[in-house]
Every structure is written in structure tokens, then in C-alpha cells.
C-alpha positions in Angstrom: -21.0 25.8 -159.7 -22.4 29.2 -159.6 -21.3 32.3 -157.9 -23.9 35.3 -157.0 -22.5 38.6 -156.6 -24.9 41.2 -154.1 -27.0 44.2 -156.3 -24.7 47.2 -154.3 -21.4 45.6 -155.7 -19.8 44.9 -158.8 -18.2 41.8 -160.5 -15.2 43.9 -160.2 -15.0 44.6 -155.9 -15.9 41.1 -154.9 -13.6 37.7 -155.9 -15.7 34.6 -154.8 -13.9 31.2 -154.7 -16.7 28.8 -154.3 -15.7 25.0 -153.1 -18.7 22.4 -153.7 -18.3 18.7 -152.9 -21.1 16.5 -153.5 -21.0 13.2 -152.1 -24.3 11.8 -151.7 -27.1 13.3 -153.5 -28.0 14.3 -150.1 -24.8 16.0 -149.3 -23.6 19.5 -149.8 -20.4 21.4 -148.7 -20.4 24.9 -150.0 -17.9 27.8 -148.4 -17.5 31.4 -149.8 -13.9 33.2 -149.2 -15.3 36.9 -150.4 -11.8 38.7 -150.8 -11.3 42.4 -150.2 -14.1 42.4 -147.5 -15.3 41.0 -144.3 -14.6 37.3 -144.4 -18.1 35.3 -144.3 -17.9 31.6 -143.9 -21.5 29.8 -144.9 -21.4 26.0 -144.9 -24.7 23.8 -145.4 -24.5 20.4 -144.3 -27.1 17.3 -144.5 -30.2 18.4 -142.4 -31.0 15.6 -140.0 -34.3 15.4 -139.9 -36.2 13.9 -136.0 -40.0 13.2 -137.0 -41.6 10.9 -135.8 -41.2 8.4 -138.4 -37.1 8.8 -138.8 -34.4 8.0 -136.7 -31.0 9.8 -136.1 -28.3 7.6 -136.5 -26.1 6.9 -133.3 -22.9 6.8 -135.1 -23.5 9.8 -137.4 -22.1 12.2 -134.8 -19.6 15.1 -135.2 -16.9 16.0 -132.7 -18.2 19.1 -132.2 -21.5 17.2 -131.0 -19.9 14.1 -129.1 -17.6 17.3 -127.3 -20.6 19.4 -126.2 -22.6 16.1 -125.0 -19.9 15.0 -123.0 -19.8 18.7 -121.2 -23.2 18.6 -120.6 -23.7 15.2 -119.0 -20.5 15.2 -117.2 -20.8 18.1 -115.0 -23.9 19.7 -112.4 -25.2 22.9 -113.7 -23.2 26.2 -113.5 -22.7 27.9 -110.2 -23.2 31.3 -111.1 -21.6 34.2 -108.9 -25.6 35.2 -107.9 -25.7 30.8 -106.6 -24.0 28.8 -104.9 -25.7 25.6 -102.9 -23.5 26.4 -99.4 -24.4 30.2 -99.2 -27.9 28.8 -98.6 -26.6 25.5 -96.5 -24.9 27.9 -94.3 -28.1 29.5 -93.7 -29.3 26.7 -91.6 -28.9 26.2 -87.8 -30.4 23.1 -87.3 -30.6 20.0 -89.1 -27.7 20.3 -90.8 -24.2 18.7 -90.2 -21.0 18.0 -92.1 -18.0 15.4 -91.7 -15.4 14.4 -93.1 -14.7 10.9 -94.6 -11.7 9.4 -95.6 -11.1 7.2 -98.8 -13.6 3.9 -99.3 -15.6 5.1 -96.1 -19.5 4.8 -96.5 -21.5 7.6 -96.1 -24.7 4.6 -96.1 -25.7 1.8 -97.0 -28.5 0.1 -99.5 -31.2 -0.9 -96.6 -31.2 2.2 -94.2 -33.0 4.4 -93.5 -33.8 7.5 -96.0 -33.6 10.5 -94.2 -31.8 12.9 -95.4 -30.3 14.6 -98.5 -25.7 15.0 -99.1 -24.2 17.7 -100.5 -20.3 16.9 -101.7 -18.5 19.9 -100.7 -15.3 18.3 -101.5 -13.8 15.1 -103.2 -15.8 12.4 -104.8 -18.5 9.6 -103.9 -19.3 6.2 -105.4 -22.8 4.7 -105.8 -23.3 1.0 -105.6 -26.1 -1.3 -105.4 -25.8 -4.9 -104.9 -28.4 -7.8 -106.1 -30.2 -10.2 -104.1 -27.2 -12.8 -105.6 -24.8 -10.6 -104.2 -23.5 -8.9 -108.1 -22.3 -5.8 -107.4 -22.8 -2.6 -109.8 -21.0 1.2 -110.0 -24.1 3.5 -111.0 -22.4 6.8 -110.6 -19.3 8.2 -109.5 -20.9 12.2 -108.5 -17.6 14.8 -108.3 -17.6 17.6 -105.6 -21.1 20.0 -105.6 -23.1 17.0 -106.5 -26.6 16.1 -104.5 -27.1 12.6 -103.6 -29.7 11.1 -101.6 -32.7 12.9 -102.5 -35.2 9.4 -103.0 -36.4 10.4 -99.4 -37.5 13.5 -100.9 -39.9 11.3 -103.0 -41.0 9.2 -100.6 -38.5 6.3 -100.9 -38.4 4.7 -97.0 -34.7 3.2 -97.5 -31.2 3.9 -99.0 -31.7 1.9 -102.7 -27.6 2.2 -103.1 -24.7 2.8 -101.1 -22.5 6.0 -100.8 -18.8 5.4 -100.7 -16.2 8.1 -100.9 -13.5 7.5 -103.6 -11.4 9.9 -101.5 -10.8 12.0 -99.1 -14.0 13.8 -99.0 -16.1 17.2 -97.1 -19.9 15.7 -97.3 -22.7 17.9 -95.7 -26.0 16.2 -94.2 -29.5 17.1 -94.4 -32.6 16.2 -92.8 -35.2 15.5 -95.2 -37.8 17.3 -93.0 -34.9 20.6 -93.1 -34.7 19.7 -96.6 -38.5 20.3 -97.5 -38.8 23.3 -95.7 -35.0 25.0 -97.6 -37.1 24.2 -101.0 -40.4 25.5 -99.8 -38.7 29.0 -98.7 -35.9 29.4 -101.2 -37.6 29.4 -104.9 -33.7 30.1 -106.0 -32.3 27.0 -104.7 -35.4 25.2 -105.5 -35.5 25.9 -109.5 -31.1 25.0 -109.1 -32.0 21.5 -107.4 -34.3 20.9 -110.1 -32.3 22.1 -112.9 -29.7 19.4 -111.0 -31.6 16.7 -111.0 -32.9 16.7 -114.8 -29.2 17.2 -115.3 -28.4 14.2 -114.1 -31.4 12.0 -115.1 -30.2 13.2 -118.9 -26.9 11.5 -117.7 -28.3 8.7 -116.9 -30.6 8.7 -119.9 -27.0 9.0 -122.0 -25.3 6.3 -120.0 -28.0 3.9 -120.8 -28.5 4.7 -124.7 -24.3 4.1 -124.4 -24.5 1.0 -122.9 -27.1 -0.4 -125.2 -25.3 0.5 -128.6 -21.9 1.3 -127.7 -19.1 -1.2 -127.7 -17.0 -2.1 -124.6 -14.1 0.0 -125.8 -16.1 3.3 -126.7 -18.1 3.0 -123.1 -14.6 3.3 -121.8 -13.2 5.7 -123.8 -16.2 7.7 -122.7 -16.3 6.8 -118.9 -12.7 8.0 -118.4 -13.3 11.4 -120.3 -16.4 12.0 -118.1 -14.5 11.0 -115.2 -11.9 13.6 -116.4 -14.4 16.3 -116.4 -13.6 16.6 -120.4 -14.0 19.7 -121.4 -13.8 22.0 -118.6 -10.2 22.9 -119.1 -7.8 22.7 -122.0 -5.7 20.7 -120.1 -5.8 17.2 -119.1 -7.5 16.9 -115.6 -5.8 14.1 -113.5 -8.9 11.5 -112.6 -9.0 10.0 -109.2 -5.5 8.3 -108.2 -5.8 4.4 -108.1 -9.7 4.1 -109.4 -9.4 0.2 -109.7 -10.0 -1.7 -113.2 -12.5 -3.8 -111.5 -15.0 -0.2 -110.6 -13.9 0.5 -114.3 -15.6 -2.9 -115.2 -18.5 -2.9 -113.4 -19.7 0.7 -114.4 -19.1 -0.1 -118.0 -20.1 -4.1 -117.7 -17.6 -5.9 -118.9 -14.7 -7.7 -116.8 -11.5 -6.8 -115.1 -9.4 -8.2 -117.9 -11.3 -6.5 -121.1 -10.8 -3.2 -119.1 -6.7 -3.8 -119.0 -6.5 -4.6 -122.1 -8.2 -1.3 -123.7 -6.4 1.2 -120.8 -2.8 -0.4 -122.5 -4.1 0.2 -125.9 -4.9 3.6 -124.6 -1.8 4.2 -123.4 0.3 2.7 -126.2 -1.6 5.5 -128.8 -1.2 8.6 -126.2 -4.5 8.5 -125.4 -4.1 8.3 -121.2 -0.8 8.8 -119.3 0.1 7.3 -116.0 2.1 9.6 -112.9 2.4 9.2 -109.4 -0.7 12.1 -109.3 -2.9 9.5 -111.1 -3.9 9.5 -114.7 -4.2 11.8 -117.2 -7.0 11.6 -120.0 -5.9 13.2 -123.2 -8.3 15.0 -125.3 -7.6 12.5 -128.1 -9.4 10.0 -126.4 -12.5 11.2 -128.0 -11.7 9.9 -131.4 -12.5 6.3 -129.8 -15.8 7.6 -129.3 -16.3 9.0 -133.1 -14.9 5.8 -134.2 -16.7 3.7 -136.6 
């Protein structure tokens, strides 16, 4: 353990306590506390290396890491003051209409027509898409200023899902044709719809890498934080009153049962709390995540 001292000081003006703890040959904590000056903290931690030829590990995350992930796949990209999606929506005259839909009412169906691109101005939607065998499956639950419906913009002939509010809900309508023509004269909006939809493909991306390696219980632990917007606020965020085990189940793929069983255990360590304004997801969920 050694201890440097800078050429335009003396052994005299600066006190170093130096803490090193080696682990692994690989593995190297070092922090400096200079006294009497401005406080510096350096610490050097295994480098992980992504060639080619190594892999990361899944489970060798930090908080800090698993925190900023889950802030970056859980919510659309930043409305600056400079954007916002419905100061160009307004624009439009034609083509354009918006409704309101109560709780559990479809917005459409897997099989008609695509036509048009939604905007959520408000509340919450639910996509679905059922086999040929009749299984159905939750692929996304998109929070207010999501996009959803924009296959027709590549081409796709019919509705591959089905759009269900969660809630009461404020959900604007496009026509594709309308839709075309908005990106073709509005770089701005254009580059923001992009920037949306890689956003949410590198959700889908993360969801997928989850299911694959993740056991039942971290997929929920990490569900419910994303469905709490983790990380926006510093307090809990209520998630949608009475979201059923069963949509629970099927976006994580496991049963009805397996779900339960986890939200008690959840509950029992303070993790979640139940109120008549729904349920609350405590930022000490995430140590199921980190959890070996």
C-alpha cells in the first residue's frame, strides 16, 4: 500500500488515508480522503471487458446499473419544452380524431385493418395477441405519450395485436396516409418518432434477454417496477388499480398462482403495499432483481 504525494505539495500539507481491498487477483478498491483540501474520491473497479470473444455476465450487475436500465426501458424519450408530440397533432385538420375509452374497451382488434397510427394522450393501453389455439399473451402495457400502431407505417395490411385500455383513457387517431405526410414535413417530429421507436424496440430487446435468463420471481419484481415508472420520482408511483394476477402472468409467463404467491412475499418484506388507490411499488423491490 503506497501513497503518492503531488510535486507542488509537501509530505507535511497533504494526509492520505488509502483503503485497498483485494479480493480477486482481478479486483481492486482503492479510495483517497486527501485532508486539508478539496475532497477527491477515485475508485477503480474490475474493467468488464465486451470483445468479441467475452461475455458480460447477466448477474454481475450493480444497482446503480439495474436503476438506470430500468429508467431507460421503462419510459418514451424526454419531452423537452422545445417538443411535444400534440403541439404538432394539433396542427392537423384532417385525418385526425380523438375519443375517449373507458376501462377494458378495445381500441382494435388482431385481424383489422391497419390504418392508422394512436397517440395515448392519457391513461394506459394493453397489447395482446392471441394464437391460432386460442393462448392469449400481454406484450406491452404503453403508459400515456406512447405511439402504438405504427406496423401500417411499414407496410403491415392488418392489426397483428389488439389495443385494450387498462383505464380510463384520451387516445388520438391517425390516418396512416396523414401520418406519412406529418413525418415527411416535420424533420422534428420525425427524428422524436424514431428516437421512440428504437426506445422501445431496446425494451423489447430487454424484456426478452429477461425472460430467457431471469427467474419467474425477478421478471416480476421487474414488471411491477416498470409498471411503476421506477425511477421517475422519489416516491412510490401507485400502478394501475386492480391490474389482475392473471395479465401479471401472462406478460411474465408463468401462472395465476406463481404470481400470488411472489406479490405476498412481496408484501410480507415491504416491498409493495396495497390501498384503496392501487398499489404501491417500493424502491426496495429492486434488490429482487440484484439478487443472486
Amino acid at each position: 500500500m503506497e501513497a503518492s504525494v503531488s510535486q507542488n505539495r509537501t509530505p507535511a500539507e497533504v494526509d492520505y488515508n488509502l483503503l485497498t481491498r483485494r479480493g480477486s487477483s482481478d479486483t481492486t478498491l482503492r479510495v483517497e480522503f486527501p485532508l486539508a483540501v478539496k475532497r477527491t474520491v477515485v475508485m477503480k473497479k474490475k474493467e468488464r471487458k465486451t470483445l468479441s470473444n467475452q461475455r458480460v455476465p447477466l448477474g454481475s450487475a450493480t444497482a446503480r446499473e439495474v436503476l438506470s436500465s430500468l429508467v431507460a426501458t421503462s419510459a418514451p424519450p424526454e419531452r423537452t419544452a422545445a417538443f411535444d408530440p400534440r403541439l404538432f397533432l394539433t396542427k392537423l385538420t384532417a385525418g385526425k380524431t380523438g375519443r375517449e375509452y373507458q376501462g377494458e374497451e378495445s381500441v382494435f382488434s388482431q385481424g383489422d385493418a391497419a390504418d392508422a397510427v394512436f397517440y395515448i394522450q392519457s391513461g394506459k393501453v394493453k397489447l395482446t395477441v392471441v394464437s391460432k389455439r386460442g393462448k392469449e399473451a400481454v406484450v406491452a402495457i404503453l403508459p400515456e405519450a406512447s405511439f402504438f400502431g405504427e406496423g401500417c407505417l411499414a407496410g403491415q395490411p392488418v392489426r397483428m395485436a389488439t389495443a385494450i385500455t387498462v383505464q380510463r383513457s384520451t387516445i388520438i387517431r391517425v390516418g396512416k396516409l396523414v401520418m406519412v405526410e406529418l413525418l415527411h414535413q416535420e424533420p422534428e417530429f420525425a427524428e422524436r418518432f424514431l428516437a421512440y421507436l428504437l426506445s422501445r424496440n431496446i425494451r423489447m430487446e430487454a424484456d426478452l434477454v429477461d425472460h430467457l435468463f431471469n427467474s419467474s420471481e425477478k421478471r416480476l419484481a421487474r414488471l411491477l417496477l416498470l409498471l411503476a415508472n421506477f425511477g421517475q420520482e422519489s416516491k412510490p408511483i401507485p400502478v394501475v388499480a386492480k391490474i389482475s394476477q392473471e395479465t401479471l402472468a401472462e406478460m411474465i409467463g408463468t401462472t395465476r398462482s406463481r404470481v400470488s404467491f411472489f406479490m405476498n412475499r412481496f408484501r410480507d418484506l415491504g416491498f409493495i403495499d396495497y390501498n384503496d388507490g392501487g398499489m404501491h411499488v417500493h424502491s426496495s423491490l429492486v434488490s429482487v432483481v440484484l439478487h443472486d
